[in-house]
Structure formats: structure tokens, C-alpha cells
N, C-alpha and C positions, 0 to 999 in steps of 0.2 A: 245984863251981865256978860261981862267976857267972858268969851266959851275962850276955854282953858283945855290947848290940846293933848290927848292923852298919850303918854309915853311908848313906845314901841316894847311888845312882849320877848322875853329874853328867850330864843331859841337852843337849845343845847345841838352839841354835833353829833351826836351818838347816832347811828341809824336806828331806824326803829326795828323792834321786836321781831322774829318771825313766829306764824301761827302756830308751829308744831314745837316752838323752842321748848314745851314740858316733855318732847317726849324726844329729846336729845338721845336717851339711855336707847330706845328702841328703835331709833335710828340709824345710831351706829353701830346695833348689832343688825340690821338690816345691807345695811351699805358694807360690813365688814363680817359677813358671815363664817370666812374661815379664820381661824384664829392666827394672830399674828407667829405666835411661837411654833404651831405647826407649819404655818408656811414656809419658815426658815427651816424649818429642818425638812421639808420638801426639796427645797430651790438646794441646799445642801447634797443630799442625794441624788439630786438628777445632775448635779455638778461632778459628784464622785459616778456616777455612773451604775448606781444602786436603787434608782426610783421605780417604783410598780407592786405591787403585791407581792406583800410577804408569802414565803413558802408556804406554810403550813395554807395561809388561804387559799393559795393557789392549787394545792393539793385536796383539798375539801372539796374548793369546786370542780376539778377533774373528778373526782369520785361520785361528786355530783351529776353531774355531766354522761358519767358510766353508768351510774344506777338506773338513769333515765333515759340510757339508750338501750339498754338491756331490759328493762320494764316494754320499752318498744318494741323491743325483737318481739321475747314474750308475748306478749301480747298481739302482736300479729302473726304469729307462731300457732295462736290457738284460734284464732278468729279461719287459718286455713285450715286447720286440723278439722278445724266443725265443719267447715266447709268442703274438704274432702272425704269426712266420716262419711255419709250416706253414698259416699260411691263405690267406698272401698266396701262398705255392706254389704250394697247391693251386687258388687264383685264375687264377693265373698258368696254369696245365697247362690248366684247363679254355679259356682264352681263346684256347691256340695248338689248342689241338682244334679249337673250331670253325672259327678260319681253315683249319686245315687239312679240314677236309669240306668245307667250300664251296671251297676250290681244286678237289676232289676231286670235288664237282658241276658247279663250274663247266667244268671239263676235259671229263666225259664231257656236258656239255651240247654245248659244243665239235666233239665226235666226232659226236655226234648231227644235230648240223649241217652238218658235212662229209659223215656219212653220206646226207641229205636233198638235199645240192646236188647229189651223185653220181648220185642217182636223179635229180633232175629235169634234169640234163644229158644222162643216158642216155633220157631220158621225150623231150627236146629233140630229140635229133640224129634221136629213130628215124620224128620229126613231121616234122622238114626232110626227111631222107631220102625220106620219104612223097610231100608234097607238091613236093618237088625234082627229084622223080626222078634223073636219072643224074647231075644235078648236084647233089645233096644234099651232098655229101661238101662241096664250092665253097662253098655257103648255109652250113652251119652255120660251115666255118672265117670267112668274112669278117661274117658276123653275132656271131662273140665269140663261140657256142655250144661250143665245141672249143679244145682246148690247141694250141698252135701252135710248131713248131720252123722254127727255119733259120736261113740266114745275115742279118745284120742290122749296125746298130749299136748303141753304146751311150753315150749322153747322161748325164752326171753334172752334174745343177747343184747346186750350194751358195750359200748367201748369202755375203756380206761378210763378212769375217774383223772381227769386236768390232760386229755390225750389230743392232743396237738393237728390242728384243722390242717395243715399245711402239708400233709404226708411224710416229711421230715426224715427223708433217705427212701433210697430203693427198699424192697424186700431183697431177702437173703435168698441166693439163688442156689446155695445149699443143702439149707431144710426144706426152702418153701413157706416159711412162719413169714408172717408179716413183721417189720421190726421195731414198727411202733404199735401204741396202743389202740389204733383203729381196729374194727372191720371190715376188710378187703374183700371183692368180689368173688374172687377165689377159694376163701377161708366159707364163703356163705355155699360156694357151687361144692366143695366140700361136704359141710352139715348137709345139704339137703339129700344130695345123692347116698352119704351113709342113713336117713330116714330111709328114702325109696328099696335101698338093699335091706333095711333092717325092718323091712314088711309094711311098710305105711303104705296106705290105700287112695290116699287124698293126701295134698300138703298145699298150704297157702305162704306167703309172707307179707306182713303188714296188712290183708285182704288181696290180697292180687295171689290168686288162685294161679298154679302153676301145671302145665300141660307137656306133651310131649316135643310139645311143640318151642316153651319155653324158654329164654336166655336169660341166664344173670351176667352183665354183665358191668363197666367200672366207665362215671364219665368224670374222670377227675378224681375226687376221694369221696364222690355219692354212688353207692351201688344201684344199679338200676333194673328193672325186673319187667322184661316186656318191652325197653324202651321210658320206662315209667322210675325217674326217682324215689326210694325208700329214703326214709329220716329213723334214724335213731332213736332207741330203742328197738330192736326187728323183736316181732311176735312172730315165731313158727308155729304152724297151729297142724301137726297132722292126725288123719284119721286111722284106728288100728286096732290092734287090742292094746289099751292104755298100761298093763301090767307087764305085756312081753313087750311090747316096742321099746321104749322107755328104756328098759335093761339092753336089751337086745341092741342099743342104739351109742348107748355109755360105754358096753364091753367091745364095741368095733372100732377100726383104726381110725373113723373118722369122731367117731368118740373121744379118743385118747387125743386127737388132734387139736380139738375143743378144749379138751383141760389145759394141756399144752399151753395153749394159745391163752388159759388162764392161771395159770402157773408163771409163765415168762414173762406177759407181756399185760399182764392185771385186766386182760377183756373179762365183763363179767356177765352170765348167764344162771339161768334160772332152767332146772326143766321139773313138771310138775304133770300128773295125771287128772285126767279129766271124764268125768262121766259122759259129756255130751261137748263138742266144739262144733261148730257154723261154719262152713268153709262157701264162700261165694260160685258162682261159675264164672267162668273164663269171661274175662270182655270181650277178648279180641279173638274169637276162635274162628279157625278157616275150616270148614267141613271140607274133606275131600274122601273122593274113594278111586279104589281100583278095579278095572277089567282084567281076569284073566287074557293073556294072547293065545288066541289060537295056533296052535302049533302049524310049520309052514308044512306044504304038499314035500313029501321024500325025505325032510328031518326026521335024523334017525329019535 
């Protein structure tokens, strides 16, 4: 048999397939991820000169941006805090230490000198006594050398109620009154010496026992007594007969000076009798005595 050639098979032009042709859709959201209609209206605004982040975002994340730098601060704000706590502590501990030893020295300074006045009042009396003979016991009480009990009264002066720290003018150099509501040193050297004339035996103010030897006088608008500042309220405290001094003390001119002084100028005082008042001895007392001089050879 004649082989009978077989016809050549009909080729198409088409190219063939590609592999991923079922997934056209995900591909060209692949290869085309920003959208075409956002693009234009990008390429738009960066034409008008408008492109970058809308305001408000922009403002978000500045606020953003603040909250997170400020959570920083913060927060390393306290990480030195804690880190400085223990020092400033232990600052702190050492600084009440030492107030507290020097109260602790100052106190038994204190003692130390109460101990020393003790002896030089005992070293005092045993001198008077000596040279006093039977009336030693007399000398050192009315010299302020000895503590003093008895019956007495008791003097409260206060200033003016709202009376002005400042001294707030001269005094009047016509009465002599003070012209504010203070009391003046003067007004006090007053009271005391009409006590002394109107029979008081003893007189203190505020405890500071008062002797012959005595000065009231003014550093500024504090009255001072020995060198030694009073504070307000003054306690006179003297010793007497509590019935006659008292009268005996209101009817004198330095009495009347006191009312005065509370009449004009609203100082107010208190005077009251006492069965018994405590009067201290002197701190500061200088024992001294004197030698008769012998007359010279041929003085008449």
C-alpha cells in the first residue's frame, strides 16, 4: 500500500497562555497598588503646591510627638528624683543631728551655769554672813544675794491691745507719757522706784530680781533689765505688806502715772495681793565692801 502522507496540523498565531493568566484581578492590584484616582489627585496637588499631610494630621502627630516627649522628661524627672532622694535624706538626718547636739550642749551649758551661779551665791551669802555678822542673814536678803518669799503683790503690765512695734513718734517731752501704746523703759523705772518708796522690801520683773545695783534700761522698743531683754507681759512681783503696799502704791504719783498711762494711752495692768510671791536672787551680783580711812596725822 501506498503510504499516503499525512497533512501538516493547522497552527493558530495566538501566543500561548501565561501561567498566572487566572489571577490577572491580583495582579494588577499587585503591580497597581495605589489607586489610580488617588494618584491624580496627588500629582494634582503637588502641582498646585498643596501636597503632604493634611493639617489636622499634622497636628495629631505634633501632639503626639509632645505627649512623648513630655512622658520623657517625666519620667526621667523621677527616675533622678529617686535618685537624688537618699541624699537629700541623708542631708537632711545629718542637719537635725547637729541642731540637735548643740541644743544638747547648749542645755548642759545652761546647767553648767546655773551650777556656777549656785556656788557663787553660796560663796555670797557665806561673805555677807562673815562680814555682817548677826545680821548677815538681813544684808544678803535686801542686797538680792538670797531667794526671797512672802507676802507681796503682783503687778501685770501689758501694752495696748494692736500697739505698734515700731515706736511710732518720740515721747512727749512735756509730760514725760509715752505717746504710743507701748511700755517705755522709763514708764517701767517709774513703777518700780514708786514700789521701792511705797515700802516694798524685794521687787523682781519677769524673775530678774532687782538690786541696788540695778539698771532698767531701753535697746530699741525692748526694755532691758541688767542688760537682759523683758518680753511682754512684765510680772512685778514685790515683797511687803500685801494690804498697805498695794494702796500705799496706787495713791503715789507714780501710781497715778500708771493709770495715766492707762487712761491716755490703753496700757493695761493688773495689780493684785498676794499671800506668798518667790522672788529669785540676783544673777549677776558684785559683792563689794568698804574700809573706813583713817583719818590723816594733823586733820582737824
Amino acid at each position: 500500500m501506498c503510504g499516503m502522507s499525512q497533512p501538516p496540523h493547522n497552527r493558530s498565531s495566538t501566543p500561548p497562555a501565561r501561567p498566572d493568566a487566572s489571577m490577572s484581578l491580583l495582579t494588577h492590584v499587585m503591580d497597581h497598588s495605589l489607586d489610580e484616582g488617588y494618584a491624580e489627585a496627588t500629582a494634582r496637588l503637588e502641582a498646585e503646591g498643596k501636597a503632604g499631610l493634611p493639617r489636622t494630621l499634622k497636628a495629631k502627630l505634633g501632639l503626639a510627638v509632645g505627649l512623648v516627649l513630655a512622658a520623657a522628661v517625666v519620667t526621667l524627672g523621677a527616675a533622678q528624683a529617686q535618685v537624688a532622694a537618699p541624699v537629700l535624706a541623708k542631708e537632711r538626718q545629718e542637719l537635725i543631728d547637729r541642731v540637735q547636739r548643740s541644743d544638747e550642749r547648749a542645755d548642759g551649758l545652761e546647767r553648767d551655769i546655773e551650777r556656777l551661779r549656785d556656788s557663787v551665791a553660796e560663796r555670797q551669802n557665806e561673805a555677807l554672813k562673815q562680814h555682817g555678822g548677826d545680821q548677815g542673814q538681813l544684808v544678803a536678803l535686801l542686797s538680792g544675794a538670797t531667794e526671797v518669799r512672802g507676802p507681796g503683790i503682783r503687778l501685770v503690765i501689758d501694752d495696748a491691745k494692736g500697739a505698734s512695734s515700731g515706736g511710732g513718734g518720740k515721747p512727749r517731752e512735756s509730760t514725760g507719757f509715752s505717746d504710743t501704746g507701748r511700755l517705755r523703759d522709763r514708764d517701767m523705772q517709774k513703777i518700780v522706784n514708786g514700789l521701792w518708796q511705797s515700802g516694798a522690801e524685794a521687787v523682781s520683773i519677769n524673775g530678774q530680781r532687782l538690786t541696788a545695783l540695778s539698771a532698767i534700761r531701753a535697746a530699741g522698743d525692748a526694755i532691758l533689765v541688767d542688760n537682759r531683754p523683758l518680753v511682754p507681759p512684765y510680772e512685778v512681783l514685790a515683797v511687803g505688806d500685801k494690804k498697805r503696799l498695794g494702796t500705799t502704791f496706787q495713791d503715789s504719783a507714780d501710781g497715778q502715772y500708771l493709770h495715766v498711762l492707762q487712761e491716755s494711752y490703753g496700757i493695761r495692768y493688773t495689780l493684785s495681793a498676794a499671800d506668798e510671791v518667790r522672788l529669785p536672787a540676783a544673777s549677776s551680783l558684785t559683792v563689794r565692801t568698804a574700809t573706813a580711812e583713817e583719818p590723816k596725822k594733823g586733820a582737824s
